[in-house]
C-alpha positions in Angstrom: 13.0 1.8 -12.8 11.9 3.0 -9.3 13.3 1.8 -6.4 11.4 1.8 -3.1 13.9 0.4 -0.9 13.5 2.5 2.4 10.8 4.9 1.3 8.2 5.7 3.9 4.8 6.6 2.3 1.1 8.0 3.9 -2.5 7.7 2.7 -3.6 10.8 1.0 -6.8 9.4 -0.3 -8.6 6.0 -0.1 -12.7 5.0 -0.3 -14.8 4.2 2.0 -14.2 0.8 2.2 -10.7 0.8 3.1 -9.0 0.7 6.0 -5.7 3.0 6.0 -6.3 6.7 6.6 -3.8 9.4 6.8 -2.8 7.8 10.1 -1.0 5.2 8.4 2.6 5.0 7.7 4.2 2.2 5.0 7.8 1.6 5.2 8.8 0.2 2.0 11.8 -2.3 1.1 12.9 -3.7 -2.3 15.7 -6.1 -3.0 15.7 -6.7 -7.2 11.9 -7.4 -8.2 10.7 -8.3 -5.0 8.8 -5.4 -2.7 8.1 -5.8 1.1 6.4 -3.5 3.3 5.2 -3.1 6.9 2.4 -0.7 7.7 0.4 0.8 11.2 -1.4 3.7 12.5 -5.4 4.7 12.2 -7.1 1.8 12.2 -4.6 -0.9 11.8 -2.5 -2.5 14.4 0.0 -4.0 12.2 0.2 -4.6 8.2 2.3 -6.8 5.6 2.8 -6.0 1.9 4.6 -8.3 -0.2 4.9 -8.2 -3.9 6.8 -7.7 -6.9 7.4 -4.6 -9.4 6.6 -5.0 -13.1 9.0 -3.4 -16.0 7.2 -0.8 -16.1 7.5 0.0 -12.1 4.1 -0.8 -10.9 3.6 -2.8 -8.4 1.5 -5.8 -8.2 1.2 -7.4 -4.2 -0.9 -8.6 -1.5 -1.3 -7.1 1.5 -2.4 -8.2 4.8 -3.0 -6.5 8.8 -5.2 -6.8 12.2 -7.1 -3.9 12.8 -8.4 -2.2 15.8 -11.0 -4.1 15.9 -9.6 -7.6 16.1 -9.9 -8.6 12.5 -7.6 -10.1 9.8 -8.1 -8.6 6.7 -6.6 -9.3 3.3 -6.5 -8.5 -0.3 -4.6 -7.7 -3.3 -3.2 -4.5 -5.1 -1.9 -3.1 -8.6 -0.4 0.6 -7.5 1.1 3.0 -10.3 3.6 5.2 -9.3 4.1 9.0 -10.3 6.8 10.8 -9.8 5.6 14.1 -8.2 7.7 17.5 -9.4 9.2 17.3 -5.7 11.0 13.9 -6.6 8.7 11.9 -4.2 6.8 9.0 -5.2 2.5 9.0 -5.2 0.9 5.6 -5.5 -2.1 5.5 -7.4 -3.6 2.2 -5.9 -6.6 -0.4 -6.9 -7.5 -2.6 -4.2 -10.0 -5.7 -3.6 -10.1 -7.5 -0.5 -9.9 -10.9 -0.8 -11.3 -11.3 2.3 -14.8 -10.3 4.0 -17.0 -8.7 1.4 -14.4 -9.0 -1.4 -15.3 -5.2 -2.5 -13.1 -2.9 -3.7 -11.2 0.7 -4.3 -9.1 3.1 -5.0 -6.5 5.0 -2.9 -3.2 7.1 -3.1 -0.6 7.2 -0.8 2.0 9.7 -1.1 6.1 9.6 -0.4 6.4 11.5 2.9 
C-alpha cells in the first residue's frame, strides 16, 4: 500500500470548475488508514483534506478551503494513485462540490 505521509503534490490538470491550479501546493500526512492534508497557493488561501485510503490505495476524502475571493467551498473526492516510472505519485482525481453548484470534475495532481 502507498503511503503519503509527508508527500507534497501540485496540480497538473484540473477542469474548469475547479479551484486549484498549478499554484497550489498539498502537503500530505497519513497515520494507518487515515489521510490529512493542508493545501494553498493560486486561488486558495487555505485548504483541508481529510480522508481515508481504501485496500487498494485510493483515496476517498473531503476537502475544504477559502478562496481569494472570500468564499468557503466544499466537496468530496475519490483520487487513484499511479505510480509514475520516476517513483513519484500522480493522483488521478474525481471531484463534486458539495457546496455552491454541486458540479463536478476531474483533475491530477502530481508528487513534486
Amino acid at each position: 500500500m502507498i503511503n503519503y505521509n509527508g508527500r507534497r503534490f501540485r496540480t497538473a490538470v484540473n477542469t474548469e470548475n475547479g479551484e486549484v491550479n498549478n499554484e497550489t501546493i498539498f502537503n500530505y500526512y497519513q497515520q494507518n488508514g487515515e489521510v490529512w492534508a493542508d493545501y494553498a497557493g493560486g486561488s486558495v488561501i487555505r485548504g483541508s483534506i481529510i480522508g481515508k485510503v481504501t485496500e487498494e490505495g485510493a483515496i476517498d476524502m473531503v476537502y475544504h478551503h477559502l478562496s481569494e475571493t472570500g468564499e468557503l467551498r466544499a466537496g468530496k473526492c475519490h483520487s487513484v494513485p499511479e505510480v509514475m516510472n520516476n517513483g513519484k505519485i500522480r493522483l488521478h482525481e474525481t471531484w463534486q462540490w458539495t457546496s455552491g453548484d454541486a458540479s463536478s470534475g476531474q483533475s491530477i495532481i502530481e508528487e513534486v
